[in-house]
N, C-alpha and C positions, 0 to 999 in steps of 0.2 A: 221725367223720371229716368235715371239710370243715363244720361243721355250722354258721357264717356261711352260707356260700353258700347248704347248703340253704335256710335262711329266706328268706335272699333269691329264689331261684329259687319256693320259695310262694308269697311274698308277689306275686311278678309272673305267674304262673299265677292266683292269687286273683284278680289286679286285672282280666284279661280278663276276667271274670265280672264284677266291678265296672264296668267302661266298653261291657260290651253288646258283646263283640266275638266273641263264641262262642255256640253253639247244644248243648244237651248235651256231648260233649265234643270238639268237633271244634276243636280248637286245641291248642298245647303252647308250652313256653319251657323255654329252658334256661339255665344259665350256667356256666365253666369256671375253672378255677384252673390258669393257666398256667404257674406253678411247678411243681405235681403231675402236669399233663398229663392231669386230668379235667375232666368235665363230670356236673355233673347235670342230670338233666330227668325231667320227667313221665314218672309209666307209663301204656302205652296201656291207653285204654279205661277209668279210672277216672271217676269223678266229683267233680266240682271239691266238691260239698257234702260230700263223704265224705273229701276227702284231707290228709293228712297232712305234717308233714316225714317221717314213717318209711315214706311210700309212694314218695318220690322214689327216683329210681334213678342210683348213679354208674356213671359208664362208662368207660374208657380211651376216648385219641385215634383207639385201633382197632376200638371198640365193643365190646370182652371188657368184661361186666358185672363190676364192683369188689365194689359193695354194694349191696343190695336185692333185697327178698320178691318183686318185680314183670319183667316186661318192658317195657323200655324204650319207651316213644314208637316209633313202626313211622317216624314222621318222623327219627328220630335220624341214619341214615345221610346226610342231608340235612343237618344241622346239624354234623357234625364233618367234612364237606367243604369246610363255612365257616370251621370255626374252625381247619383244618389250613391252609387260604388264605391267611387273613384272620388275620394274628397280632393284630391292634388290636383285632377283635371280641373283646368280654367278653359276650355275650349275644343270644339269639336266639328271636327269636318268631314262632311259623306262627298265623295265622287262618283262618277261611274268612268274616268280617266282608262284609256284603254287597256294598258298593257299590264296593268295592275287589275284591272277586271277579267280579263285572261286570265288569268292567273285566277279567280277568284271563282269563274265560271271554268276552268279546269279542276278547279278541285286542290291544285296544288299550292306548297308554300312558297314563297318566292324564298328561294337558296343563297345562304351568303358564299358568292363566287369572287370576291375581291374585298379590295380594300374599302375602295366607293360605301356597298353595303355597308360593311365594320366599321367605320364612320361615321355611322349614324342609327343604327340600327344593331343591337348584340347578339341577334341569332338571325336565323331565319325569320322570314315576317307569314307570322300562324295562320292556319285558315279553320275556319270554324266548322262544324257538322254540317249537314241539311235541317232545318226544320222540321220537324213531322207533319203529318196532315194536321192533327189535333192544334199545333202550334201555331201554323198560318191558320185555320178558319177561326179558334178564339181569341187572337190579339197578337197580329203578324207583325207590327213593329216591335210592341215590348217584349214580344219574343225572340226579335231577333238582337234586341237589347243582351237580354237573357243569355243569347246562346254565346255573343261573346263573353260575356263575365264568365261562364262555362270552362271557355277554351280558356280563358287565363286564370284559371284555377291554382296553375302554378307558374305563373308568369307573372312580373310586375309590369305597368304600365307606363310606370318612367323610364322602364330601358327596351320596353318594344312599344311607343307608342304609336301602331299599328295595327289591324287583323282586314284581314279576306273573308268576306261570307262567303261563304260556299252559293255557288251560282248567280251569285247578285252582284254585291261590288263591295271598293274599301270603306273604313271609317277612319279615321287618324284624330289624334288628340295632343293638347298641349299643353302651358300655362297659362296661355291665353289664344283668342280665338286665329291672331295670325301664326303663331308659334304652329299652330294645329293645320292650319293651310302650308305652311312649308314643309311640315311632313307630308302633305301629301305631293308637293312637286318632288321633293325625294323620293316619296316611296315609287311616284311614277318611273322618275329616273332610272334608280336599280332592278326595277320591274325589268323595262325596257333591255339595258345590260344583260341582266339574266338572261332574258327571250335570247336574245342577240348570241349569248357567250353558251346557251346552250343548242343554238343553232349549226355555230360553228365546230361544236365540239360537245359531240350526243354523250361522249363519257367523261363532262369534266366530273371532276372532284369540288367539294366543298372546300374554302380555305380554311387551312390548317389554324384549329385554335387558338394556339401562342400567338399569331398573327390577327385575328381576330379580335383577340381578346386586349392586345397591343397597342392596335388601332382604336377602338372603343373606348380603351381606359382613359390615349391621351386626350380626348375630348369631353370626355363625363366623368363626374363621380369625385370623390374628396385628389385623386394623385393626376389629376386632368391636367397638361402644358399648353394646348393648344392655345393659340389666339397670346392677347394682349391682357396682361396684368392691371386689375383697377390701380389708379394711382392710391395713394397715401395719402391720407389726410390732413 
């Protein structure tokens, strides 16, 4: 069943261990076939050396496990309050990657200080509230599901696919589940920049919009230049 996806959902679990964004197994990805109205993802607590496609786990959009030996990712309630949201999202990846968790256990937004960020990301990349008490003790992952949809109230998610929990760490998303893993080596990346560029220089400024905006456009969105033209048919 589904067993494209699964590979692909491996292969973008693999690659967090490939780009240094995970410590033991404190990370997951998932991805969804929105025809069937599943998702698979990591099982908690395995080991990225040890797993398998037969250690994935499918799940409904309501979390009742499909198929698999395993329990699901303890994050999953998290990830199918994205993908219930978010129809566009095809994939989804939690880190606790460092300098992006800084940031996220600061409280702050990671600031767009260059072109790097503009690139890839159209503003600054958001950080979410705290949870309440009442929210961690009756259901602390689809809460914190919740509190991103929250924070993007007025954000889209194909031009920040991004956020910071406040005190915990990132999530990143895509059209699919590696598209979602290389947001998060970017978001690592410009994390890092920031830390770095506001190290150096405690009163930079944010870049300047028209620049911003500049950068962003050539790469996304209907007047994007960037890269190499499909050929013609």
């Amino acid at each position: 069943m589904l067993e494209k996806l699964k590979h692909e959902v491996l292969e973008a679990n693999l690659a967090l261990v490939k780009y240094g964004l995970i410590t033991l197994t404190w990370g997951n990805v998932s991805g969804i076939d929105r025809s069937k109205k599943m998702v698979i993802i990591k099982p908690s607590g395995i080991s990225y050396d040890k797993m398998s496609v037969d250690d994935l786990v499918t799940v409904d959009l309501e979390g009742n496990i499909i198929e698999g030996k395993w329990q699901p990712s303890t994050d999953t309630p998290t990830h199918l309050a994205l993908y219930r949201q978010y129809p566009e999202i095809g994939g989804i990846a939690h880190t606790h990657s460092e300098a992006a968790t800084a940031f996220a256990q600061a409280c702050r937004e990671i600031p767009c200080l260059g072109t790097t960020h503009a690139d890839h990301f159209s503003h600054a990349v958001p950080v979410t509230r705290f949870l309440s008490e009442n929210e961690v003790n009756e259901n602390y992952e689809l809460n914190t599901g919740r509190v991103i949809i929250e924070r993007f109230a007025q954000l889209h998610p194909q031009e920040m696919p991004a956020v910071l929990v406040a005190g915990h760490a990132p999530f990143t998303w895509g059209k699919n589940p590696l598209e979602a893993v290389n947001n998060s080596l970017i978001l690592e990346k410009v994390a890092v920049l920031a830390f770095r560029t506001m190290f150096l220089n405690t009163e930079v400024a944010e870049l300047p919009e028209y620049i911003r905006q500049k950068h962003y456009s050539r790469k996304h969105g209907a007047l994007s230049y960037y890269g190499q033209k499909k050929a013609k048919e």
